[in-house]
Every structure is written in structure tokens, then in C-alpha cells.
SEKEPA-323019 format. One line per 8 residues: number of its first residue (from 1); their letters; for each residue y, x, z of N, C-alpha, C. Coordinates in Angstrom, 3 decimals, always signed. Each point is the difference from the previous one (the first is absolute). Layout:
REM residues N
NUM	A	Y:X:Z:Y:X:Z:Y:X:Z ~ ...
END
This chain:
REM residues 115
1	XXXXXXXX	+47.761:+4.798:+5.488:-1.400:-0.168:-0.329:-0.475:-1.398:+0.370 ~ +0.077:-0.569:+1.031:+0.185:-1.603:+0.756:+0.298:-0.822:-0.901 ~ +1.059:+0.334:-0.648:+0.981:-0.813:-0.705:-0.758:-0.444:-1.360 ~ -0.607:+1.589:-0.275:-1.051:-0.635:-1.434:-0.964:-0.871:+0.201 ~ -0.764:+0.641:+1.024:-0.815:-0.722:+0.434:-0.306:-1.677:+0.276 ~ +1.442:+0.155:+0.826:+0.126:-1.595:-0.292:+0.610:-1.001:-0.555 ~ +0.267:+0.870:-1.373:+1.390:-0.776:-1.073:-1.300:-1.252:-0.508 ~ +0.946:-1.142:-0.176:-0.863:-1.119:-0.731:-0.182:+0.523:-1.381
9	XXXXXXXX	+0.298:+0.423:-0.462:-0.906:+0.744:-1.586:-1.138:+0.654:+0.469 ~ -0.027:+0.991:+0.511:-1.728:+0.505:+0.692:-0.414:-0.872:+0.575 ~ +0.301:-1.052:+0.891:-0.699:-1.170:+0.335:-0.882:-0.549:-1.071 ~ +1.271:-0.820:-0.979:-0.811:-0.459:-0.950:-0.933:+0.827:-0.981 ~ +0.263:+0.968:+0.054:-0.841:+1.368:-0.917:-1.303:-0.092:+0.588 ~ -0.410:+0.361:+1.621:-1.257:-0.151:+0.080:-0.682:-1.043:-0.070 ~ +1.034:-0.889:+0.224:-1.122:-1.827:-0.197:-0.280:+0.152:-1.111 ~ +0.595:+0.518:-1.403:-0.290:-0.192:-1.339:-1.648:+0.761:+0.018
17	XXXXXXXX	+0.470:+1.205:+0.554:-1.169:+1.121:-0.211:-1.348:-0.751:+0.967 ~ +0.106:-0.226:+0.732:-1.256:-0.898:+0.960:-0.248:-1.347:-0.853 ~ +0.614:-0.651:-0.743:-0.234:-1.396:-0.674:-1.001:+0.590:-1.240 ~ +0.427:+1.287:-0.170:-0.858:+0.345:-1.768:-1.126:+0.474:+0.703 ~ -0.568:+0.523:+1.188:-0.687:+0.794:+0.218:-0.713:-0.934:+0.546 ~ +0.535:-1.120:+0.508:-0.719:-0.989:+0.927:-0.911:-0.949:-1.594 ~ +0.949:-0.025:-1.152:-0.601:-0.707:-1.174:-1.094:+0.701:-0.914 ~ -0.051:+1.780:+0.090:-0.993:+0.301:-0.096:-0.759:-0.353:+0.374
25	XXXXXXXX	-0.319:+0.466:+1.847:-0.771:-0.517:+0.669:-1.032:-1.165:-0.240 ~ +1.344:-1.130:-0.604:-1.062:-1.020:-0.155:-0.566:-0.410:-0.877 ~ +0.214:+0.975:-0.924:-0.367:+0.084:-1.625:-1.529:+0.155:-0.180 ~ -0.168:+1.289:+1.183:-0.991:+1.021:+0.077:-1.203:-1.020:+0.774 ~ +0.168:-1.194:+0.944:-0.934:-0.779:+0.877:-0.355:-0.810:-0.640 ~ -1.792:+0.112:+0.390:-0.893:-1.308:-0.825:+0.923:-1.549:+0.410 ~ -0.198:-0.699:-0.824:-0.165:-1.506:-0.450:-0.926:-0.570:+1.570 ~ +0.836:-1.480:+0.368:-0.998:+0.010:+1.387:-1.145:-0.582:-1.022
33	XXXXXXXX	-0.371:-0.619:-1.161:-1.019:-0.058:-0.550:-1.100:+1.395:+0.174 ~ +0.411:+0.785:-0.273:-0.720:+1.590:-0.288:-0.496:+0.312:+1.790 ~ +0.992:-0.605:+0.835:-0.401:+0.444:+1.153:-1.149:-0.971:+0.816 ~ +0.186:-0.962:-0.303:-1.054:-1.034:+0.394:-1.291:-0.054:-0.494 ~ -0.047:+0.585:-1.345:-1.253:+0.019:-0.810:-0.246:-0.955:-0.969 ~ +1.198:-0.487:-0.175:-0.168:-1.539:-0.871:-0.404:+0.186:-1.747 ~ +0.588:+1.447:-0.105:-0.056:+0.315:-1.517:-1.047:+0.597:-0.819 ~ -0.389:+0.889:+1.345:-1.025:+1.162:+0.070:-0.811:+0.113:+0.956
41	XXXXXXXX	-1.512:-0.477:-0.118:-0.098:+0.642:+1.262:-0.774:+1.180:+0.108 ~ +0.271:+0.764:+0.775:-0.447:+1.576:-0.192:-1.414:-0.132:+1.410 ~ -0.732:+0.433:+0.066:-1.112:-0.422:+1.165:-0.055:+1.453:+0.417 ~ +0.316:-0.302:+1.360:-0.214:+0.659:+0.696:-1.229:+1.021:+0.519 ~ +0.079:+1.280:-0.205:-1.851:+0.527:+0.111:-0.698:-0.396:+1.703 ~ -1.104:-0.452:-0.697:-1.207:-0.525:+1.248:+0.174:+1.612:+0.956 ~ -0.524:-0.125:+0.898:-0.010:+1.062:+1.181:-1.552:+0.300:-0.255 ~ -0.850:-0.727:+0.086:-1.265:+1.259:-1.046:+0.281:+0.638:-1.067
49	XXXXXXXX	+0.987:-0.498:-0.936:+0.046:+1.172:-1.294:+0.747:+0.811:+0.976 ~ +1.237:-0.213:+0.895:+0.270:+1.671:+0.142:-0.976:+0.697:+0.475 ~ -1.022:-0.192:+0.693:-0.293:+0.657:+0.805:-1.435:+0.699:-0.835 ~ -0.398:-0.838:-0.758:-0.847:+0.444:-1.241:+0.917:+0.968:-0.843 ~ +1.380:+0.302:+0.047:+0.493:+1.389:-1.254:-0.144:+0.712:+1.329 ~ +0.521:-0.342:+1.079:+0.538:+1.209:+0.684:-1.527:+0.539:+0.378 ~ -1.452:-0.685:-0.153:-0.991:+0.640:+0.397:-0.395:+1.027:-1.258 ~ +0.439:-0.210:-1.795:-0.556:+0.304:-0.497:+0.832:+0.743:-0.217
57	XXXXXXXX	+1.379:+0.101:-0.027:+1.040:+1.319:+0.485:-0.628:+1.181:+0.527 ~ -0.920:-0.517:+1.488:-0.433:+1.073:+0.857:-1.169:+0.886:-0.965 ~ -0.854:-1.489:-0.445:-0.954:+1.612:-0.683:+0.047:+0.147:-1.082 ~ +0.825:-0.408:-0.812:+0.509:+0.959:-1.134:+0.469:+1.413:+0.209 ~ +0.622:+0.234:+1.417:+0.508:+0.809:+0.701:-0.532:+0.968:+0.454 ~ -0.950:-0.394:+0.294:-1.897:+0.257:+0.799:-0.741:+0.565:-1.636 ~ +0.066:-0.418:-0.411:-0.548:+0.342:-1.618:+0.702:+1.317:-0.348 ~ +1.242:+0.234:-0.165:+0.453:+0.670:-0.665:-0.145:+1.258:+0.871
65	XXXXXXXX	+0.036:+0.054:+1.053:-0.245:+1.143:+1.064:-1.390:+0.627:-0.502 ~ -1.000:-1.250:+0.532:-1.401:+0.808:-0.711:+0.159:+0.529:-1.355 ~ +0.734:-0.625:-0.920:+0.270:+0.714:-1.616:+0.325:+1.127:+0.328 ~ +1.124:+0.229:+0.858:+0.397:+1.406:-0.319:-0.770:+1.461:+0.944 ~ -0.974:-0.747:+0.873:-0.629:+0.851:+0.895:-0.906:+0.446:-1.414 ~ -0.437:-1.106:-0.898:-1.380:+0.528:-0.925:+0.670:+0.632:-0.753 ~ +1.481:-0.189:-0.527:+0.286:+1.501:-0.882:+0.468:+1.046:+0.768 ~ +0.605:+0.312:+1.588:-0.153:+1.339:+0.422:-0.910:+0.641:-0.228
73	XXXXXXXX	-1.360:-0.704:+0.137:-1.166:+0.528:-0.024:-0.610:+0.705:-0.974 ~ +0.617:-0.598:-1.148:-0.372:+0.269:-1.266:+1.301:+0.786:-0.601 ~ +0.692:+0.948:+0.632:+1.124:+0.761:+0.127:+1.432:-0.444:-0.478 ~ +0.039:-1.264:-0.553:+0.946:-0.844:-0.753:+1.306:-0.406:+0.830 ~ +0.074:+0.009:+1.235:+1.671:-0.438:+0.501:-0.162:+1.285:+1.333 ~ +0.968:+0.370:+0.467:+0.245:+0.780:+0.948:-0.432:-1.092:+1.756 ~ -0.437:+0.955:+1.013:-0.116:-0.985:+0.796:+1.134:-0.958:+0.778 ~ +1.306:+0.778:-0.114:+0.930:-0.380:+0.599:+0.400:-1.538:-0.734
81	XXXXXXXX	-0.653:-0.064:-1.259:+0.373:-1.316:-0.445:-1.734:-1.397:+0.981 ~ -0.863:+0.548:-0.108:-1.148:-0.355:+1.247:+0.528:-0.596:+0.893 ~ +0.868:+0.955:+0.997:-0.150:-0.060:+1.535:+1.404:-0.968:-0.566 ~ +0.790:-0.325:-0.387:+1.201:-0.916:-0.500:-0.581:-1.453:-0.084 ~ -1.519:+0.539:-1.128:-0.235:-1.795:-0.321:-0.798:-0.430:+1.015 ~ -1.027:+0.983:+0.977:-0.720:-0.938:+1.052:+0.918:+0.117:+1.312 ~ +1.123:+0.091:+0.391:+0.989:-0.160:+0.912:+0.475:-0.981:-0.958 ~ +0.697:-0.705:-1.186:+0.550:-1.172:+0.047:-1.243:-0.708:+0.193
89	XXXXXXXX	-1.327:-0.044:-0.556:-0.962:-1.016:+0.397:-0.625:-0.041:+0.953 ~ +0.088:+0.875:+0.797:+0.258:-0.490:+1.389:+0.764:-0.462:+0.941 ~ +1.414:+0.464:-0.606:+1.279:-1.081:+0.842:-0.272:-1.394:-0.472 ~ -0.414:-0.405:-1.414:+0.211:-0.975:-0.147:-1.428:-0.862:+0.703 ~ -1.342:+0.882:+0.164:-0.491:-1.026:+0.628:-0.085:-0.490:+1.151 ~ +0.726:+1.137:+1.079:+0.175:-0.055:+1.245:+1.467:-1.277:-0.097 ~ +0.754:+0.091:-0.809:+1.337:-1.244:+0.286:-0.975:-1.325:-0.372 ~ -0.778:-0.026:-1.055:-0.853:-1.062:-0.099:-0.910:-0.928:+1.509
97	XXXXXXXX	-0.687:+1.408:+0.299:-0.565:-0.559:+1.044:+0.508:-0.502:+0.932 ~ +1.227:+0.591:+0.960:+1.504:-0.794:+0.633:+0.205:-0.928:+0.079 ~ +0.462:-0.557:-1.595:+0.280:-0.816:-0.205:-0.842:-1.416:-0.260 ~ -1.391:+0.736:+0.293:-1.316:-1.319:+0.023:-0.110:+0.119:+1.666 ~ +0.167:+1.027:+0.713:+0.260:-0.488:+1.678:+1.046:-0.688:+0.264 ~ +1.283:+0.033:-0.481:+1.228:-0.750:+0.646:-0.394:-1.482:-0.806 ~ -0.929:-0.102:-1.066:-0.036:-1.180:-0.148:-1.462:-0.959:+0.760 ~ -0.610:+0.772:+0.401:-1.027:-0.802:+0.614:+0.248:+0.159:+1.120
105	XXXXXXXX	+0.832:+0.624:+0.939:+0.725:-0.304:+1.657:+1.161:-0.804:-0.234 ~ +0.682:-0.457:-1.459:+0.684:-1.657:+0.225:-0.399:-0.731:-0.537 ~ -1.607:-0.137:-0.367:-1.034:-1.088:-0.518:-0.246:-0.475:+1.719 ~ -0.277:+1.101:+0.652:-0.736:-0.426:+1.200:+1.007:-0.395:+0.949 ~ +1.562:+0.624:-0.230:+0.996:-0.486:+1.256:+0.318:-1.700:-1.092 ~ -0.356:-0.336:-0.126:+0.276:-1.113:-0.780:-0.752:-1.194:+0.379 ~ -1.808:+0.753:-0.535:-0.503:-0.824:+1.076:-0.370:-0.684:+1.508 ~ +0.823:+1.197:+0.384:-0.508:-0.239:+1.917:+1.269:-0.521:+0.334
113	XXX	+0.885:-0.775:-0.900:+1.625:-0.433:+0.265:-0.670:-1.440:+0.739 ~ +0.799:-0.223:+1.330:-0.482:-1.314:+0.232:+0.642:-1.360:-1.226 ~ -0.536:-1.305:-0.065:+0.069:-0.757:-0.584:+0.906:-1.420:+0.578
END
């Protein structure tokens, strides 16, 4: 078993097989043009737009809950689909809010950094 293992034909067999796989490889990787931005440049999203979807994420979220509370009401969806949509819109506004505390306690550990 040794012996196959280390006959110079399987030697050279896997270098062959690692050389094609290694030339895929590099078939498949941007151009350092493409990587630098020289060709294209793609812009990066501002950190107010995310934070403007991920707010309007929330009450679309927030919306659709009240939608479906006004058709339980009006006998149109079962409640178990209700208590589904105001538990996701409330997970999602409670991760929202979180995530506006962890960012204004490293607005503020930021500012009290000595200089």
C-alpha cells in the first residue's frame, strides 16, 4: 500500500491533479483590475441607507402585524397566524432597539477615549 502511495507515477498524478485544480482556481479569481476597482466601481452602501431599510424593514413588519390583527377581527386569518406576526414584530423591534443601544454606548466609549 506504501509502495503505491509513494510510486513516482502517483507522485506525478497528484501534482497533475493539484496543477488543474490550482488553474481552475485561477480561472474562477477577479482580475487585480476588478479587485482594486479600476474597471468598476461598485459604491459601497452609506451606513444611513442601511440603517434607513433596516428601520423600514422594522415597520413594514410593524404594519403587517396590525394588518393581520384588523383581519382577525374581521374573521379573515386564524389567530395563530396574529400572535406569529406581532411576535416577529416584536422580535424585530426589540433587536432594533439593541442594536441602537450597542451603538450609542460605542458613540459614547469613543468619545470619552483620551486624546
Amino acid at each position: 500500500m506504501i509502495d503505491r502511495i509513494n510510486s513516482q507515477a502517483n507522485i506525478q498524478s497528484m501534482l497533475q491533479t493539484l496543477r488543474s485544480v490550482q488553474a481552475q482556481a485561477s480561472a474562477e479569481l477577479p482580475t487585480p483590475a476588478a479587485i482594486t476597482g479600476q474597471s468598476e466601481r461598485v459604491q459601497a452602501p452609506q451606513f444611513s441607507d442601511l440603517v434607513k431599510n433596516a428601520v423600514e424593514q422594522v415597520n413594514a413588519t410593524q404594519t403587517h402585524a396590525r394588518g393581520l390583527q384588523a383581519a382577525y377581527e374581521r374573521g379573515e386569518v386564524p389567530l395563530t397566524e396574529v400572535v406569529l406576526g406581532m411576535q416577529k414584530s416584536s422580535l424585530a423591534f426589540e433587536t432594533t432597539l439593541q442594536i441602537r443601544n450597542k451603538v450609542m454606548r460605542a458613540y459614547d466609549d469613543i468619545l470619552s477615549m483620551p486624546v
